[in-house]
N, C-alpha and C positions, 0 to 999 in steps of 0.2 A: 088976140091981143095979150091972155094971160102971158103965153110961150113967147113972146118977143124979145126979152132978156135974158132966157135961159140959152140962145146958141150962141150968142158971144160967152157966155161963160163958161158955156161948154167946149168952145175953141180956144177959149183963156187957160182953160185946164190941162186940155191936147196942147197946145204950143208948150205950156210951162212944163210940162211931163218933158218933152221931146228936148227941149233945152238944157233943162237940168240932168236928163241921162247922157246926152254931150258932154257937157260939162264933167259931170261924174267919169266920166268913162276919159276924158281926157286926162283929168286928177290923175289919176289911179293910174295911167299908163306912164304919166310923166312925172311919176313922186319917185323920192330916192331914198335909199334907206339911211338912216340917220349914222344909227349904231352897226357897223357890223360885227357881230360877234364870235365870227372864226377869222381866225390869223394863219398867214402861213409860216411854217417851221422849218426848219431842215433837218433830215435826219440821217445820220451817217452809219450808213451799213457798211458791217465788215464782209458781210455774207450770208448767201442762204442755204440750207440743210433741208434736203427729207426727212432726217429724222433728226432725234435731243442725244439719241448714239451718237451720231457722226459729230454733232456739235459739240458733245460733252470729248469726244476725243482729237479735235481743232484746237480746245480751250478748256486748259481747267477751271478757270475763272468764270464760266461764263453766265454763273448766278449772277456778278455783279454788273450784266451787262442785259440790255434789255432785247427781250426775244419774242417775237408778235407772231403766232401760227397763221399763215394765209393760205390760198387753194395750193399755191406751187410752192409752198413749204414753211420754212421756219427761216423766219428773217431775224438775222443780228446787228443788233445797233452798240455802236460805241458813245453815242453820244447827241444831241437835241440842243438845239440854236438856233434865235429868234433873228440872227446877225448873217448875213454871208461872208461876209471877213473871217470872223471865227469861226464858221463851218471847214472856210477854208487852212485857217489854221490847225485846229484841231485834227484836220483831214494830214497835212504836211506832218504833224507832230507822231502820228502813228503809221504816216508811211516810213517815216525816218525809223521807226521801230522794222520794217519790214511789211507790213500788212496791206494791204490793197482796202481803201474804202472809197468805196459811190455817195455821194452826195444824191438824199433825195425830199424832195420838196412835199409837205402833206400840209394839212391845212386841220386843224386844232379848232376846237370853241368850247376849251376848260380853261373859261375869264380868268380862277383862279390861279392855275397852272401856267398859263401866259405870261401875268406877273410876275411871280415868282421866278421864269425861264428869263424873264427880263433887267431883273433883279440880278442873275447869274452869270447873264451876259454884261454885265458891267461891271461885274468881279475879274470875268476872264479878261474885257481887256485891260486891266492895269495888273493884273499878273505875270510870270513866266510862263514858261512851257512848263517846266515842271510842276505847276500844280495842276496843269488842264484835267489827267487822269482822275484826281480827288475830286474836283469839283462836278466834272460830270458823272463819277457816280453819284453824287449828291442832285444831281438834277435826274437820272435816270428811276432812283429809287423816289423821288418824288414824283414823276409819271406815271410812277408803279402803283403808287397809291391812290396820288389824285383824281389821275385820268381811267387807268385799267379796272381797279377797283370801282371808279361809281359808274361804268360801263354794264358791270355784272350784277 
């Protein structure tokens, strides 16, 4: 007679376990992230090198361009945009110089550096062509610090 009460409750407890890990387990599969905090970017290679020889003799300039070592080499960027419009312009503005660039898509999560690239791109579109050069140095030497630097 004492035990009479204690197996409903003990099946109160199993059932409630088993419901609430459903439950839980369904949450958690069907939750979406609120914030995402990488974006994607574009970034416009001129070209890749074996070596900083072969590239230092492509381009005297090409301190003021940004250069990311990977397995299969040394990759040169002209320029980083949150826009595909002005990937695409920037891309037309230095082919019109001569230069062949690829357009490539990577995906960024320096909150700060996003803004800022966003900030940039809303410069580039109510400017000319001729400022495009100035400005994305000014955004590449800001990758350089932002992103590279708190990398290391």
């Amino acid at each position: 007679m004492k035990y009479k009460f204690l197996i409903p409750i003990a099946l109160s407890i199993v059932i409630g376990l088993f419901f609430g890990k459903v439950f839980f387990d369904n949450y958690k599969s069907s939750s979406l992230t609120v914030f995402d905090e990488k974006d994607k970017v574009y970034m416009l290679q001129i070209g890749v090198y074996s070596s900083e020889e072969k590239m230092a003799s492509s381009f005297k300039n090409y301190d003021k361009f940004l250069y990311i070592e990977k397995d299969d080499g040394i990759h040169l960027y002209v320029g980083i945009t949150k826009d595909k419009e002005i990937a695409s312009r920037i891309k037309d503005y230095y082919e019109k110089k001569g230069y062949s660039i690829y357009i490539k898509e990577s995906i960024l999560d320096n909150q700060s550096f996003l803004s800022i690239l966003g900030e940039y791109d809303k410069i580039i579109g109510i400017t000319g062509d001729n400022d495009l050069n100035g400005i994305e140095e000014i955004v590449i030497s800001n990758y350089k610090e932002m992103v590279l630097e708190s990398e290391n």
